[in-house]
Biopython code that builds the backbone (N, CA, C, O; Angstrom):
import numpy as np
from Bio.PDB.StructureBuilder import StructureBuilder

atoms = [
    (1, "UNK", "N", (-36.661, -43.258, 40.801)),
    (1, "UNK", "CA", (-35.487, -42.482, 41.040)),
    (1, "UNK", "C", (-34.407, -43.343, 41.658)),
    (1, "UNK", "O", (-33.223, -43.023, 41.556)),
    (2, "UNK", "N", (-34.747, -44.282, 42.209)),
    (2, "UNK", "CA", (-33.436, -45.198, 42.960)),
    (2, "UNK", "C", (-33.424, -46.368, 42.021)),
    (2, "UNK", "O", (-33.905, -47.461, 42.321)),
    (3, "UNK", "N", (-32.845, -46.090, 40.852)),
    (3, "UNK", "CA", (-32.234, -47.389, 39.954)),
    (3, "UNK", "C", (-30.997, -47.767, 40.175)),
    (3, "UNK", "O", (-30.774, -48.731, 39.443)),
    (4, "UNK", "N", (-30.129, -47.517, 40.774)),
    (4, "UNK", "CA", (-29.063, -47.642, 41.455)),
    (4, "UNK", "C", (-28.096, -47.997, 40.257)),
    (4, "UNK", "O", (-28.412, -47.581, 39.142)),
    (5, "UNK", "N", (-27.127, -48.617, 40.384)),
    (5, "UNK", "CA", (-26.207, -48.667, 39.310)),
    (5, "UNK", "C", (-26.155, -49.674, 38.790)),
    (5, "UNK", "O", (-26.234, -50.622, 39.571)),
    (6, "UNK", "N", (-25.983, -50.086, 37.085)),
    (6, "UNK", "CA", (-26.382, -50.906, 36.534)),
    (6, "UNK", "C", (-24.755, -51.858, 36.405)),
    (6, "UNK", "O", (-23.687, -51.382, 36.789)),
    (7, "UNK", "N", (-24.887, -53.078, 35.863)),
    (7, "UNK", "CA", (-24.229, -53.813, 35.774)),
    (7, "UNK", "C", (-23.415, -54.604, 37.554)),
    (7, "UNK", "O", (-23.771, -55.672, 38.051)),
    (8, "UNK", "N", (-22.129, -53.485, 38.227)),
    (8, "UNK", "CA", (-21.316, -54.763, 38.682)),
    (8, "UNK", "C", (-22.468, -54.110, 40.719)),
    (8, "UNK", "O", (-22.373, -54.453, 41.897)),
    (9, "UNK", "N", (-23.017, -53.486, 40.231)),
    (9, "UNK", "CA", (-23.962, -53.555, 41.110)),
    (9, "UNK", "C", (-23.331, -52.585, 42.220)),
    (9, "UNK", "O", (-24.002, -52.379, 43.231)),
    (10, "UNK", "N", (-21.900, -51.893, 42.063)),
    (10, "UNK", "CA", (-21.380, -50.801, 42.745)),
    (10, "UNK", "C", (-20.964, -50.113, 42.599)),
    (10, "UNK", "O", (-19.893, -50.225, 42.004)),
    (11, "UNK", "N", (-21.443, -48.752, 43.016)),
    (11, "UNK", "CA", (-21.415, -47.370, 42.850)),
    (11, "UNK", "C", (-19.927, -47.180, 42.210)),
    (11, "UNK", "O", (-19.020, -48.010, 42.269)),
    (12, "UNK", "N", (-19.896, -46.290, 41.775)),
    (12, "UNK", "CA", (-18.345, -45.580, 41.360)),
    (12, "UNK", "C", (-17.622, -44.830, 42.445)),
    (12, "UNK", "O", (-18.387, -44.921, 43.405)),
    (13, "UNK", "N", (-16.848, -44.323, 42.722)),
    (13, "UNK", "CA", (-16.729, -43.617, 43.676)),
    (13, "UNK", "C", (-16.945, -42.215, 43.679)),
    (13, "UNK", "O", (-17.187, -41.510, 44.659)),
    (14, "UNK", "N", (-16.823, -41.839, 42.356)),
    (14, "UNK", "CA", (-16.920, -40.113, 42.217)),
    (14, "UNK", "C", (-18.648, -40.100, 42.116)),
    (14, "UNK", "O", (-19.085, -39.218, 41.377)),
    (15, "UNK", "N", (-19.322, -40.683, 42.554)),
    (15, "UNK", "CA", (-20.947, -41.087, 42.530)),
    (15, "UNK", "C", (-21.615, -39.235, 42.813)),
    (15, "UNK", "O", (-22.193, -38.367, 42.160)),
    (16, "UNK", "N", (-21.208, -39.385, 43.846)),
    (16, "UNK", "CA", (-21.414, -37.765, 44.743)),
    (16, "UNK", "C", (-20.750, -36.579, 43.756)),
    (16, "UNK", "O", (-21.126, -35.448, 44.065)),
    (17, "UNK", "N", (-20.220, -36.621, 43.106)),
    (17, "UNK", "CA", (-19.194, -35.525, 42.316)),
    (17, "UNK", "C", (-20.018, -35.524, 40.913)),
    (17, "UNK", "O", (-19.918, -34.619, 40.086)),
    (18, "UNK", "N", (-20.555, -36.268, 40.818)),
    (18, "UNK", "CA", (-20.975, -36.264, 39.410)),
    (18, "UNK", "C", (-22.954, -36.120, 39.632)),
    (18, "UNK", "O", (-23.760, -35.981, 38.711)),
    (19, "UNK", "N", (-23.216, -36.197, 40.872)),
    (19, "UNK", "CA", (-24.637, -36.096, 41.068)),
    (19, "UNK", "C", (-24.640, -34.353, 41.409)),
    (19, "UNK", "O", (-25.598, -33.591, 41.274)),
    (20, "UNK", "N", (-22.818, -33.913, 42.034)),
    (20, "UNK", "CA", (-23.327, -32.567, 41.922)),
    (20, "UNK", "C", (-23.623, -32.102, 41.070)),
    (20, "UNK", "O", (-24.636, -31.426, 40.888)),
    (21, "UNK", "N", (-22.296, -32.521, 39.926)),
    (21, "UNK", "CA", (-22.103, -31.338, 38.412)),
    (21, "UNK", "C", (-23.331, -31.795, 37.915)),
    (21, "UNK", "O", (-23.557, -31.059, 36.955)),
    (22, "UNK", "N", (-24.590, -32.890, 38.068)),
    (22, "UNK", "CA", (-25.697, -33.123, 36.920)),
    (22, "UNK", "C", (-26.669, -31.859, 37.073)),
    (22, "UNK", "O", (-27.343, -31.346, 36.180)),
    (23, "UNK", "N", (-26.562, -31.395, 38.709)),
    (23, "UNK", "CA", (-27.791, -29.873, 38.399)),
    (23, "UNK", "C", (-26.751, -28.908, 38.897)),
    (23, "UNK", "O", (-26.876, -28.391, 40.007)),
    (24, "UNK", "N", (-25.515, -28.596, 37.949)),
    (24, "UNK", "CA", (-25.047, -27.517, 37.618)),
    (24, "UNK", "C", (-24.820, -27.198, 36.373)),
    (24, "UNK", "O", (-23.693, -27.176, 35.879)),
    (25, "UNK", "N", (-25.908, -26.917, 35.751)),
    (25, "UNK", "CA", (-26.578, -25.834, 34.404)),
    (25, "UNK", "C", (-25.500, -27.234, 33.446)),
    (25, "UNK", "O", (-25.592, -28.432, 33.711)),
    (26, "UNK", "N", (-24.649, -26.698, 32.464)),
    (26, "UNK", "CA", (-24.288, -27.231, 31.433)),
    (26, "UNK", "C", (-23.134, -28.597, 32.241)),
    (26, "UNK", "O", (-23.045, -29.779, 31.909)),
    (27, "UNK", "N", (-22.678, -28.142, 32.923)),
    (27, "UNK", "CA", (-22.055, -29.307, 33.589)),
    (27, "UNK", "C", (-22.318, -30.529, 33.681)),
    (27, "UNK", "O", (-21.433, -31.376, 33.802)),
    (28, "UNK", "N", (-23.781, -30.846, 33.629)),
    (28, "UNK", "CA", (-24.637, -32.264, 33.900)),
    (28, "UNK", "C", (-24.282, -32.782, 32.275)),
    (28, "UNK", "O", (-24.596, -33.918, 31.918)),
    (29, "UNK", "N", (-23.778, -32.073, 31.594)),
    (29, "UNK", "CA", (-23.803, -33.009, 30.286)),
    (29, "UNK", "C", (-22.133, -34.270, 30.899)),
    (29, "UNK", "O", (-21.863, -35.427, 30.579)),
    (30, "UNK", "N", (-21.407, -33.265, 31.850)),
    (30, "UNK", "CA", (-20.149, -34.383, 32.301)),
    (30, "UNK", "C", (-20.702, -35.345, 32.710)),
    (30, "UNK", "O", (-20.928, -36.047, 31.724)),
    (31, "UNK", "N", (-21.122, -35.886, 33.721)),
    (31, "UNK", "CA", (-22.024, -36.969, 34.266)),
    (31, "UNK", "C", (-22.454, -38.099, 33.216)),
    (31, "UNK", "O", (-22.230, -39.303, 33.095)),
    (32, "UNK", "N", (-23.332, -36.928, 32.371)),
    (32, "UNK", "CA", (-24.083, -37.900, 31.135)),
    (32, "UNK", "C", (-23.069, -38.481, 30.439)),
    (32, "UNK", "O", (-23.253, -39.688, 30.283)),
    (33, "UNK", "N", (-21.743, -37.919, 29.814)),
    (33, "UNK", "CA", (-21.127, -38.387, 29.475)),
    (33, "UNK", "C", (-20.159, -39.462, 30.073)),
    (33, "UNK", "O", (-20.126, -40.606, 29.621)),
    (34, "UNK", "N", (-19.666, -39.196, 30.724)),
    (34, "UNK", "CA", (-18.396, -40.206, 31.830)),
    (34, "UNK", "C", (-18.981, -41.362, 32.407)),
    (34, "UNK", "O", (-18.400, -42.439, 32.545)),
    (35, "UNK", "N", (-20.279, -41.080, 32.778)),
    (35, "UNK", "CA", (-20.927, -42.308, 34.043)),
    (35, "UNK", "C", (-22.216, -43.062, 33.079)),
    (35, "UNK", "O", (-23.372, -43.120, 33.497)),
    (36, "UNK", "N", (-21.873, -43.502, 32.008)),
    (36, "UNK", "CA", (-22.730, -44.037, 31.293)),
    (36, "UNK", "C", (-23.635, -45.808, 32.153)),
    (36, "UNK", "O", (-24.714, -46.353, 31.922)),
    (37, "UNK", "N", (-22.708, -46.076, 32.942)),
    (37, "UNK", "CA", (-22.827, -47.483, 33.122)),
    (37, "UNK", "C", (-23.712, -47.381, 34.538)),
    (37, "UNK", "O", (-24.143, -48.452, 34.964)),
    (38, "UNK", "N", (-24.021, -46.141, 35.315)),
    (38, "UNK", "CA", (-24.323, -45.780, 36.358)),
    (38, "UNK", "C", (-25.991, -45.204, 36.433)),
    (38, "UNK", "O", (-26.189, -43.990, 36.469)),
    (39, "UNK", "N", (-27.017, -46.069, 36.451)),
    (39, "UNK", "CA", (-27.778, -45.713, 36.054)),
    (39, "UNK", "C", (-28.474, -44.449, 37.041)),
    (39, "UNK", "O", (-28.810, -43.353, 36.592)),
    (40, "UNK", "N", (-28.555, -44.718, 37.946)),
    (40, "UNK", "CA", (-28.871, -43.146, 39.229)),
    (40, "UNK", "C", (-28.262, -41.752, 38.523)),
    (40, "UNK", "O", (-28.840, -40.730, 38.154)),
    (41, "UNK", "N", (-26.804, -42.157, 38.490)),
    (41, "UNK", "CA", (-26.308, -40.898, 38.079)),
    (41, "UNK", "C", (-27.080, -40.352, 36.698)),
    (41, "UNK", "O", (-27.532, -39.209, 36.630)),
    (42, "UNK", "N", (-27.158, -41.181, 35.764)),
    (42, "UNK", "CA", (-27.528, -40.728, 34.184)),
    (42, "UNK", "C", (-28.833, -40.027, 34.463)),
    (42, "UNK", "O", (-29.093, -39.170, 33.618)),
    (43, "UNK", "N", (-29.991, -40.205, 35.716)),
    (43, "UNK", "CA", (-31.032, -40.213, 35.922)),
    (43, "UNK", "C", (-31.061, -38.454, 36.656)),
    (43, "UNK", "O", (-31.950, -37.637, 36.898)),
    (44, "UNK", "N", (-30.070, -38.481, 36.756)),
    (44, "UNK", "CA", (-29.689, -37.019, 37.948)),
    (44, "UNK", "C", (-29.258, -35.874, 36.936)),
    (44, "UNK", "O", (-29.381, -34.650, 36.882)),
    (45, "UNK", "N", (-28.462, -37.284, 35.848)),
    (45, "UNK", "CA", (-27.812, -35.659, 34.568)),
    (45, "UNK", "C", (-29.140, -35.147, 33.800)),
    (45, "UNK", "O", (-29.431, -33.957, 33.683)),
    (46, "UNK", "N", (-29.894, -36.210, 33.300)),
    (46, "UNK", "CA", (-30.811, -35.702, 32.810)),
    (46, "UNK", "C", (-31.618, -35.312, 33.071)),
    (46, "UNK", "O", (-32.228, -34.828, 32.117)),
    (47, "UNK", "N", (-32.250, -35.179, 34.323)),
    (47, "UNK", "CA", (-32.749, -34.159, 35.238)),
    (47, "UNK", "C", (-32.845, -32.603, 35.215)),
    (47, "UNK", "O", (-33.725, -31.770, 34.999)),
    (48, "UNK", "N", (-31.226, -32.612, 35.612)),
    (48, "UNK", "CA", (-30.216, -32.009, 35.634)),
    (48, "UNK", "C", (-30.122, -31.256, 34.563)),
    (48, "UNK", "O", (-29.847, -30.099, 34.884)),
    (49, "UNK", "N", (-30.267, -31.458, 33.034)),
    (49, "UNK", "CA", (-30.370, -30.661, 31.786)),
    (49, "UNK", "C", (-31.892, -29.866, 31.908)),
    (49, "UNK", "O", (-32.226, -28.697, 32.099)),
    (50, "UNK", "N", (-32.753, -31.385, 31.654)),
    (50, "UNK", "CA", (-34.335, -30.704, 31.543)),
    (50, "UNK", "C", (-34.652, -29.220, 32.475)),
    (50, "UNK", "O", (-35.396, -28.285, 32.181)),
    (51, "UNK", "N", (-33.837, -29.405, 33.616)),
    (51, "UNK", "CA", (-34.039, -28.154, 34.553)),
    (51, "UNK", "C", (-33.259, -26.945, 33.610)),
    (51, "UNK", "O", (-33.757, -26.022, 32.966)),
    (52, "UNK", "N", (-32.055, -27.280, 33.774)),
    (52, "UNK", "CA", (-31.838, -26.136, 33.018)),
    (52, "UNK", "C", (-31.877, -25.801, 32.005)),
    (52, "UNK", "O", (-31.158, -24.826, 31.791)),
    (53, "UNK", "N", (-32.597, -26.286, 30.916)),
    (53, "UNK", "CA", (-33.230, -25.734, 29.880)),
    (53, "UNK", "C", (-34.544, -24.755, 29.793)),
    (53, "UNK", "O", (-34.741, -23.678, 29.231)),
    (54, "UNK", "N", (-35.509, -25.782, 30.762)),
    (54, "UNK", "CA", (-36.557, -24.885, 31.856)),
    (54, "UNK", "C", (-36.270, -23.840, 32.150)),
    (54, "UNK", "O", (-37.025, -22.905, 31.882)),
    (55, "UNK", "N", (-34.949, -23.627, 32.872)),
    (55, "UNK", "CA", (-34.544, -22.472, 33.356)),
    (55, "UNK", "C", (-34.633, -21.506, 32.185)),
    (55, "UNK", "O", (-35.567, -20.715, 32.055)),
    (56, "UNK", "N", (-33.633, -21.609, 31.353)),
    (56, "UNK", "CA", (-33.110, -20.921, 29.845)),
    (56, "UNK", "C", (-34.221, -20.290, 29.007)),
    (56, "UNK", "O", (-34.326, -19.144, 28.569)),
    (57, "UNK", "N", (-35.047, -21.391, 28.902)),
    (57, "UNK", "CA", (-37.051, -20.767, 28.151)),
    (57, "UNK", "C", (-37.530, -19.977, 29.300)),
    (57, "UNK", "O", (-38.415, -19.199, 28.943)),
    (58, "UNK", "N", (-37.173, -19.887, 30.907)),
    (58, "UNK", "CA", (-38.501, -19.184, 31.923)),
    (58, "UNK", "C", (-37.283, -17.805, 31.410)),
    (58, "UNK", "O", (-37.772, -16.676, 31.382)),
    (59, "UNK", "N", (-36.175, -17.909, 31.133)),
    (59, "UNK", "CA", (-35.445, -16.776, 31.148)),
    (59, "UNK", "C", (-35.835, -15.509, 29.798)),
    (59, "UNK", "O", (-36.367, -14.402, 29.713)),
    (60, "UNK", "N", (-35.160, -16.552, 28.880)),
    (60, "UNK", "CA", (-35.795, -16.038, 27.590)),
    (60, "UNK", "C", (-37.086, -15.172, 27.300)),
    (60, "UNK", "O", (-37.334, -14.083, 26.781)),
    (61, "UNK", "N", (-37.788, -16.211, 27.902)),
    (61, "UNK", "CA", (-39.622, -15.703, 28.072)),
    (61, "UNK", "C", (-39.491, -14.197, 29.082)),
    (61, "UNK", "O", (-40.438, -13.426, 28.925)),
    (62, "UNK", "N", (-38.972, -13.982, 29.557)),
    (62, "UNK", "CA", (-39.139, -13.075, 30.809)),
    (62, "UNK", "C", (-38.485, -11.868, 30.277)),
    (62, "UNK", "O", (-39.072, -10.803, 30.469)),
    (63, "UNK", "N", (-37.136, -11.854, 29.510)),
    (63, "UNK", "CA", (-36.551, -10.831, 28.924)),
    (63, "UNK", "C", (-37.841, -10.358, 27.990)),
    (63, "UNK", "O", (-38.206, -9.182, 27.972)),
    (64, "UNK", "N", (-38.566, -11.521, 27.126)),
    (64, "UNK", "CA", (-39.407, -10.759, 26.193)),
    (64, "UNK", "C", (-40.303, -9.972, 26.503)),
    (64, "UNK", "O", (-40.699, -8.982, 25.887)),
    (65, "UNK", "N", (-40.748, -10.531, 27.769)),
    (65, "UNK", "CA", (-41.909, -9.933, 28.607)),
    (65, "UNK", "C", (-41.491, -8.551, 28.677)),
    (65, "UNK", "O", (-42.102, -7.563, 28.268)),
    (66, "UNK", "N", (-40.565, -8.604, 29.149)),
    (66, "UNK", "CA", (-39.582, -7.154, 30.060)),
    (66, "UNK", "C", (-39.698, -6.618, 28.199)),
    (66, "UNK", "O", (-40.760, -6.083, 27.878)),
    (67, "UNK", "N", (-39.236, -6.692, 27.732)),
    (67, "UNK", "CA", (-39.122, -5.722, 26.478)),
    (67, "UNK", "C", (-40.258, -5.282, 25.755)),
    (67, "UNK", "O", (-40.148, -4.284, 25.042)),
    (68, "UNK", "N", (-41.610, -6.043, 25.860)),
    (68, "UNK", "CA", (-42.991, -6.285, 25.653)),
    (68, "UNK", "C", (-43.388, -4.663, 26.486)),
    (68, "UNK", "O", (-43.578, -3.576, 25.939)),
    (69, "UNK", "N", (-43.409, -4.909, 27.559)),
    (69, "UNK", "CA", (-43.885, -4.277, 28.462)),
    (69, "UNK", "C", (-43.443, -2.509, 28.762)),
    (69, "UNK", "O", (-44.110, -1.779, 29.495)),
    (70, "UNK", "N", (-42.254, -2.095, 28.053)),
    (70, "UNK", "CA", (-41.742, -1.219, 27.783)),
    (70, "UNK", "C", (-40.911, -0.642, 29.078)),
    (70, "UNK", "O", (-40.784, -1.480, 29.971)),
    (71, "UNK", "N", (-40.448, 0.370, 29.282)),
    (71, "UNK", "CA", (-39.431, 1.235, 30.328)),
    (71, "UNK", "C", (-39.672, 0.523, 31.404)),
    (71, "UNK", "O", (-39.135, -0.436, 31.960)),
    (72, "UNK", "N", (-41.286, 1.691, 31.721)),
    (72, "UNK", "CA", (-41.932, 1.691, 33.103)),
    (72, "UNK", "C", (-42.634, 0.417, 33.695)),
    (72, "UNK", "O", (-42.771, 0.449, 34.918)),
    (73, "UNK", "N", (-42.995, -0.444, 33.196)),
    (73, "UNK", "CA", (-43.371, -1.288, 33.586)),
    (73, "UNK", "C", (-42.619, -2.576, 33.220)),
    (73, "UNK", "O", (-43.120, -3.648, 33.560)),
    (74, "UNK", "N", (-41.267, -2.548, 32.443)),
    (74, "UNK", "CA", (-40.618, -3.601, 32.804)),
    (74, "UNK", "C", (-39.438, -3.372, 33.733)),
    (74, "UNK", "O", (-38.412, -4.051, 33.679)),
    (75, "UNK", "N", (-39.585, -2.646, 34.357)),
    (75, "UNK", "CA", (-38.718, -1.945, 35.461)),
    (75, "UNK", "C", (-38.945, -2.681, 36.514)),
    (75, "UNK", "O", (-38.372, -3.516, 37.214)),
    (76, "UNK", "N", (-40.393, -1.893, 36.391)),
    (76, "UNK", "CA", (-41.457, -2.501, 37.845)),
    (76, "UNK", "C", (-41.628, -4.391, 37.854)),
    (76, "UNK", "O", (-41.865, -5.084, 38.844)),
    (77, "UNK", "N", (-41.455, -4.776, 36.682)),
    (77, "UNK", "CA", (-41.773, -6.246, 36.632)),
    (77, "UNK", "C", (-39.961, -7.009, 36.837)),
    (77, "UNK", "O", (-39.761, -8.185, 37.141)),
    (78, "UNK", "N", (-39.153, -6.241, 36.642)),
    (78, "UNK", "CA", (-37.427, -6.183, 36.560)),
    (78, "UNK", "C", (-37.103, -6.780, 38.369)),
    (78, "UNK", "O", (-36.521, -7.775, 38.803)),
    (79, "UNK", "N", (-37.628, -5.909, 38.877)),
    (79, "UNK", "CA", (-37.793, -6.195, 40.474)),
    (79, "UNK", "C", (-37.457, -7.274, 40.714)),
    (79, "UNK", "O", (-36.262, -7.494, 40.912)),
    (80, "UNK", "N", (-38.219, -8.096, 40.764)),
    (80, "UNK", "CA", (-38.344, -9.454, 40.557)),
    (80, "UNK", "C", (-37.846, -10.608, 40.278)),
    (80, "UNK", "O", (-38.214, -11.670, 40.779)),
    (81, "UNK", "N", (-36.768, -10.427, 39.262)),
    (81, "UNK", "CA", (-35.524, -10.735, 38.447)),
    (81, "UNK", "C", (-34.697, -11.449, 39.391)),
    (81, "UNK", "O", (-34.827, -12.646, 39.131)),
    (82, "UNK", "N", (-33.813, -11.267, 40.480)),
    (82, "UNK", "CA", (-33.171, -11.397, 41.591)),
    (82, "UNK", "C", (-34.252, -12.439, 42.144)),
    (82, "UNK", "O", (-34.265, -13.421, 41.402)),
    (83, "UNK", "N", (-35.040, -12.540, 43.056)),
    (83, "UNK", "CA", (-35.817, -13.176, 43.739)),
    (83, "UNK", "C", (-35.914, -14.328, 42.850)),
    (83, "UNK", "O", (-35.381, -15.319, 43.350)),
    (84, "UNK", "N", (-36.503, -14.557, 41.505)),
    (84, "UNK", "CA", (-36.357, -15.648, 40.792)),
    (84, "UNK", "C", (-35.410, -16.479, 40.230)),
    (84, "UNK", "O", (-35.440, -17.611, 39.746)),
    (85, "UNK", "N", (-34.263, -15.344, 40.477)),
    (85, "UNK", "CA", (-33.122, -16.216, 40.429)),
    (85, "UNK", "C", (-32.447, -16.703, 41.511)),
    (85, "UNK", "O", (-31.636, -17.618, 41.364)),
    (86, "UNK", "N", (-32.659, -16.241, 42.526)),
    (86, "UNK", "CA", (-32.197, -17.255, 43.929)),
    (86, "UNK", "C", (-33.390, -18.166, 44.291)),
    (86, "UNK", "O", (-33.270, -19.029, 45.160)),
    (87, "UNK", "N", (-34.876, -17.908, 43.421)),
    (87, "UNK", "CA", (-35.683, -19.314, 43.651)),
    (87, "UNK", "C", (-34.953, -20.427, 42.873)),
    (87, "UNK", "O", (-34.848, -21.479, 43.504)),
    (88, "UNK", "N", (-34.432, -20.413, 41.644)),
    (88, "UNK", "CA", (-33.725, -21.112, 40.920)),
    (88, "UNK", "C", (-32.049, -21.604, 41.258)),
    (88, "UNK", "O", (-31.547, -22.560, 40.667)),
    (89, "UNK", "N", (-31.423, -20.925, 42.121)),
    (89, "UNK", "CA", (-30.383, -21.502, 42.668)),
    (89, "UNK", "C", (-31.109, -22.343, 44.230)),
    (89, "UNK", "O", (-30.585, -23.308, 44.787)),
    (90, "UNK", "N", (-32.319, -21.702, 44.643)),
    (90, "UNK", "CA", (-32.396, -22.779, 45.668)),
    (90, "UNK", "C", (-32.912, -23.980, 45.416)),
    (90, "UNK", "O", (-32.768, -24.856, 46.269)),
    (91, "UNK", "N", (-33.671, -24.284, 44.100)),
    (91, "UNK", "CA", (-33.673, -25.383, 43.340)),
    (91, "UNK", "C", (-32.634, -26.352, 43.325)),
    (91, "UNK", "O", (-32.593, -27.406, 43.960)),
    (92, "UNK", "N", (-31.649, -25.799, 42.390)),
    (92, "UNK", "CA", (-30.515, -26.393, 41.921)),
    (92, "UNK", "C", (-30.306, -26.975, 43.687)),
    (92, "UNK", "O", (-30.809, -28.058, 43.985)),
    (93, "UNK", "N", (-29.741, -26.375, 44.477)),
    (93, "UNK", "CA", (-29.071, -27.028, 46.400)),
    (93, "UNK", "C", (-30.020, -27.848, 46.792)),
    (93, "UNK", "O", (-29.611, -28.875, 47.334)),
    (94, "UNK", "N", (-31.518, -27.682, 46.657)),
    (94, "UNK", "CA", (-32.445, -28.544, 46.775)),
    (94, "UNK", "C", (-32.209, -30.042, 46.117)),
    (94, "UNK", "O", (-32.098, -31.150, 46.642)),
    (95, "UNK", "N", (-32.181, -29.612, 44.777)),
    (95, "UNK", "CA", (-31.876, -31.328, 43.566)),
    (95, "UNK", "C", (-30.150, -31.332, 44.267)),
    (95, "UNK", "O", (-29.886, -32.515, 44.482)),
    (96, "UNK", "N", (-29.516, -30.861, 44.481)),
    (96, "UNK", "CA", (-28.094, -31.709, 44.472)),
    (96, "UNK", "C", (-28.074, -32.233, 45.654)),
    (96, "UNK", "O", (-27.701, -33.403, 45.748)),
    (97, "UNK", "N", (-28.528, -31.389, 47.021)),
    (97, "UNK", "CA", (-29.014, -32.074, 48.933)),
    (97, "UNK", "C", (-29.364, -33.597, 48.235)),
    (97, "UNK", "O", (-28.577, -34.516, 48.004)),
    (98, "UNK", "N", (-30.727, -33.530, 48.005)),
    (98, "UNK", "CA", (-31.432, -34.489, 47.820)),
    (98, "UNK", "C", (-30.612, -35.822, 47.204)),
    (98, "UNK", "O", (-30.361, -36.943, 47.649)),
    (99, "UNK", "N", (-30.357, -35.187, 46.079)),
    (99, "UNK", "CA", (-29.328, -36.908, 45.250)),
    (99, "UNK", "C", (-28.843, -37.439, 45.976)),
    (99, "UNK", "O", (-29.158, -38.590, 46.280)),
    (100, "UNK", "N", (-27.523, -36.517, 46.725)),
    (100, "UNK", "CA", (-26.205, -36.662, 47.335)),
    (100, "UNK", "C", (-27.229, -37.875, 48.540)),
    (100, "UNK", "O", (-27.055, -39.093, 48.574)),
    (101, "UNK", "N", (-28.288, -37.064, 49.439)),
    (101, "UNK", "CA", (-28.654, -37.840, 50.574)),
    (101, "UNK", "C", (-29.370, -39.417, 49.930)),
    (101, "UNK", "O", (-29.393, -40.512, 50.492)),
    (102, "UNK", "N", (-29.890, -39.040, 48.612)),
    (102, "UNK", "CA", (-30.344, -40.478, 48.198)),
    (102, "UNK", "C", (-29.065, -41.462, 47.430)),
    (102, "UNK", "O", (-29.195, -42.677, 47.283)),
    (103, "UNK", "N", (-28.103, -40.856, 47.082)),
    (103, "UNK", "CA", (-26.843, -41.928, 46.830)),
    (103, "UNK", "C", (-25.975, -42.406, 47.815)),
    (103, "UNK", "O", (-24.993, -43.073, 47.490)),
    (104, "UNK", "N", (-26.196, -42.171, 48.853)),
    (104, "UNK", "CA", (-25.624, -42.694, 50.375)),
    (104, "UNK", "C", (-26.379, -43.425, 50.879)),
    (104, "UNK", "O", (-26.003, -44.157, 51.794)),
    (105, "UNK", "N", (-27.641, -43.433, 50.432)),
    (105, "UNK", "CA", (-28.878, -44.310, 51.136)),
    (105, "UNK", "C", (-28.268, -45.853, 50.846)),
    (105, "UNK", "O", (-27.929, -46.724, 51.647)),
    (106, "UNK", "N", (-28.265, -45.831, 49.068)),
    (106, "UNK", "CA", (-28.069, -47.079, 48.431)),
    (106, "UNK", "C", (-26.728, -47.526, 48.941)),
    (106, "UNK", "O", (-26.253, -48.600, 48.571)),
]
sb = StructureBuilder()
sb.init_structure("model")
sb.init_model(0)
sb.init_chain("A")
sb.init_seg("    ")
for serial, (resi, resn, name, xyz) in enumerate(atoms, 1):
    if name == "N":
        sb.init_residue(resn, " ", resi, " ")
    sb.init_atom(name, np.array(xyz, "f"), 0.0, 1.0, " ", f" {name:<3s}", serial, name[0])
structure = sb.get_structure()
């Protein structure tokens, strides 16, 4: 995870700005794109996608469930819905804390 930046051996300055947008859902494709020469960052976008694609299939999967399951019991399983989605935004603050504190390290 600490490949640090490739070629003139120093960070960019928008380093932190672009390690946020990599785990904010479609945003991390900016990163991937703009900071090609930056190897940490590219490492954070693509991260940064794989998660939220993860996200997108646990979502998908869960609506089917819920429709599988019919009224009453995807109601009762509906509950739930909320709670897994603030486990998944505390993800995302988790991966962006973390970068941000490991691209200040370097």
């Amino acid at each position: 995870m600490t490949n640090g930046a490739a070629g003139s051996g120093a960070p960019s300055s928008n380093r932190n700005v672009m390690i946020v947008l990599s785990y904010l859902w479609l945003l991390a494709l900016i990163p991937l794109v703009v900071e090609k020469e930056d190897r940490e960052v590219q490492w954070h976008a693509k991260h940064g996608l794989v998660l939220a694609v993860a996200e997108l299939v646990f979502w998908v999967g869960f609506q089917i469930v819920m429709f599988m399951l019919g009224s009453f019991l995807g109601c009762l399983v509906a509950i739930f819905a909320p709670l897994i989605g603030l486990g998944f935004l505390i993800l995302h603050v988790v991966a962006i804390i973390k970068g941000i504190k490991q691209a200040l390290a370097i």
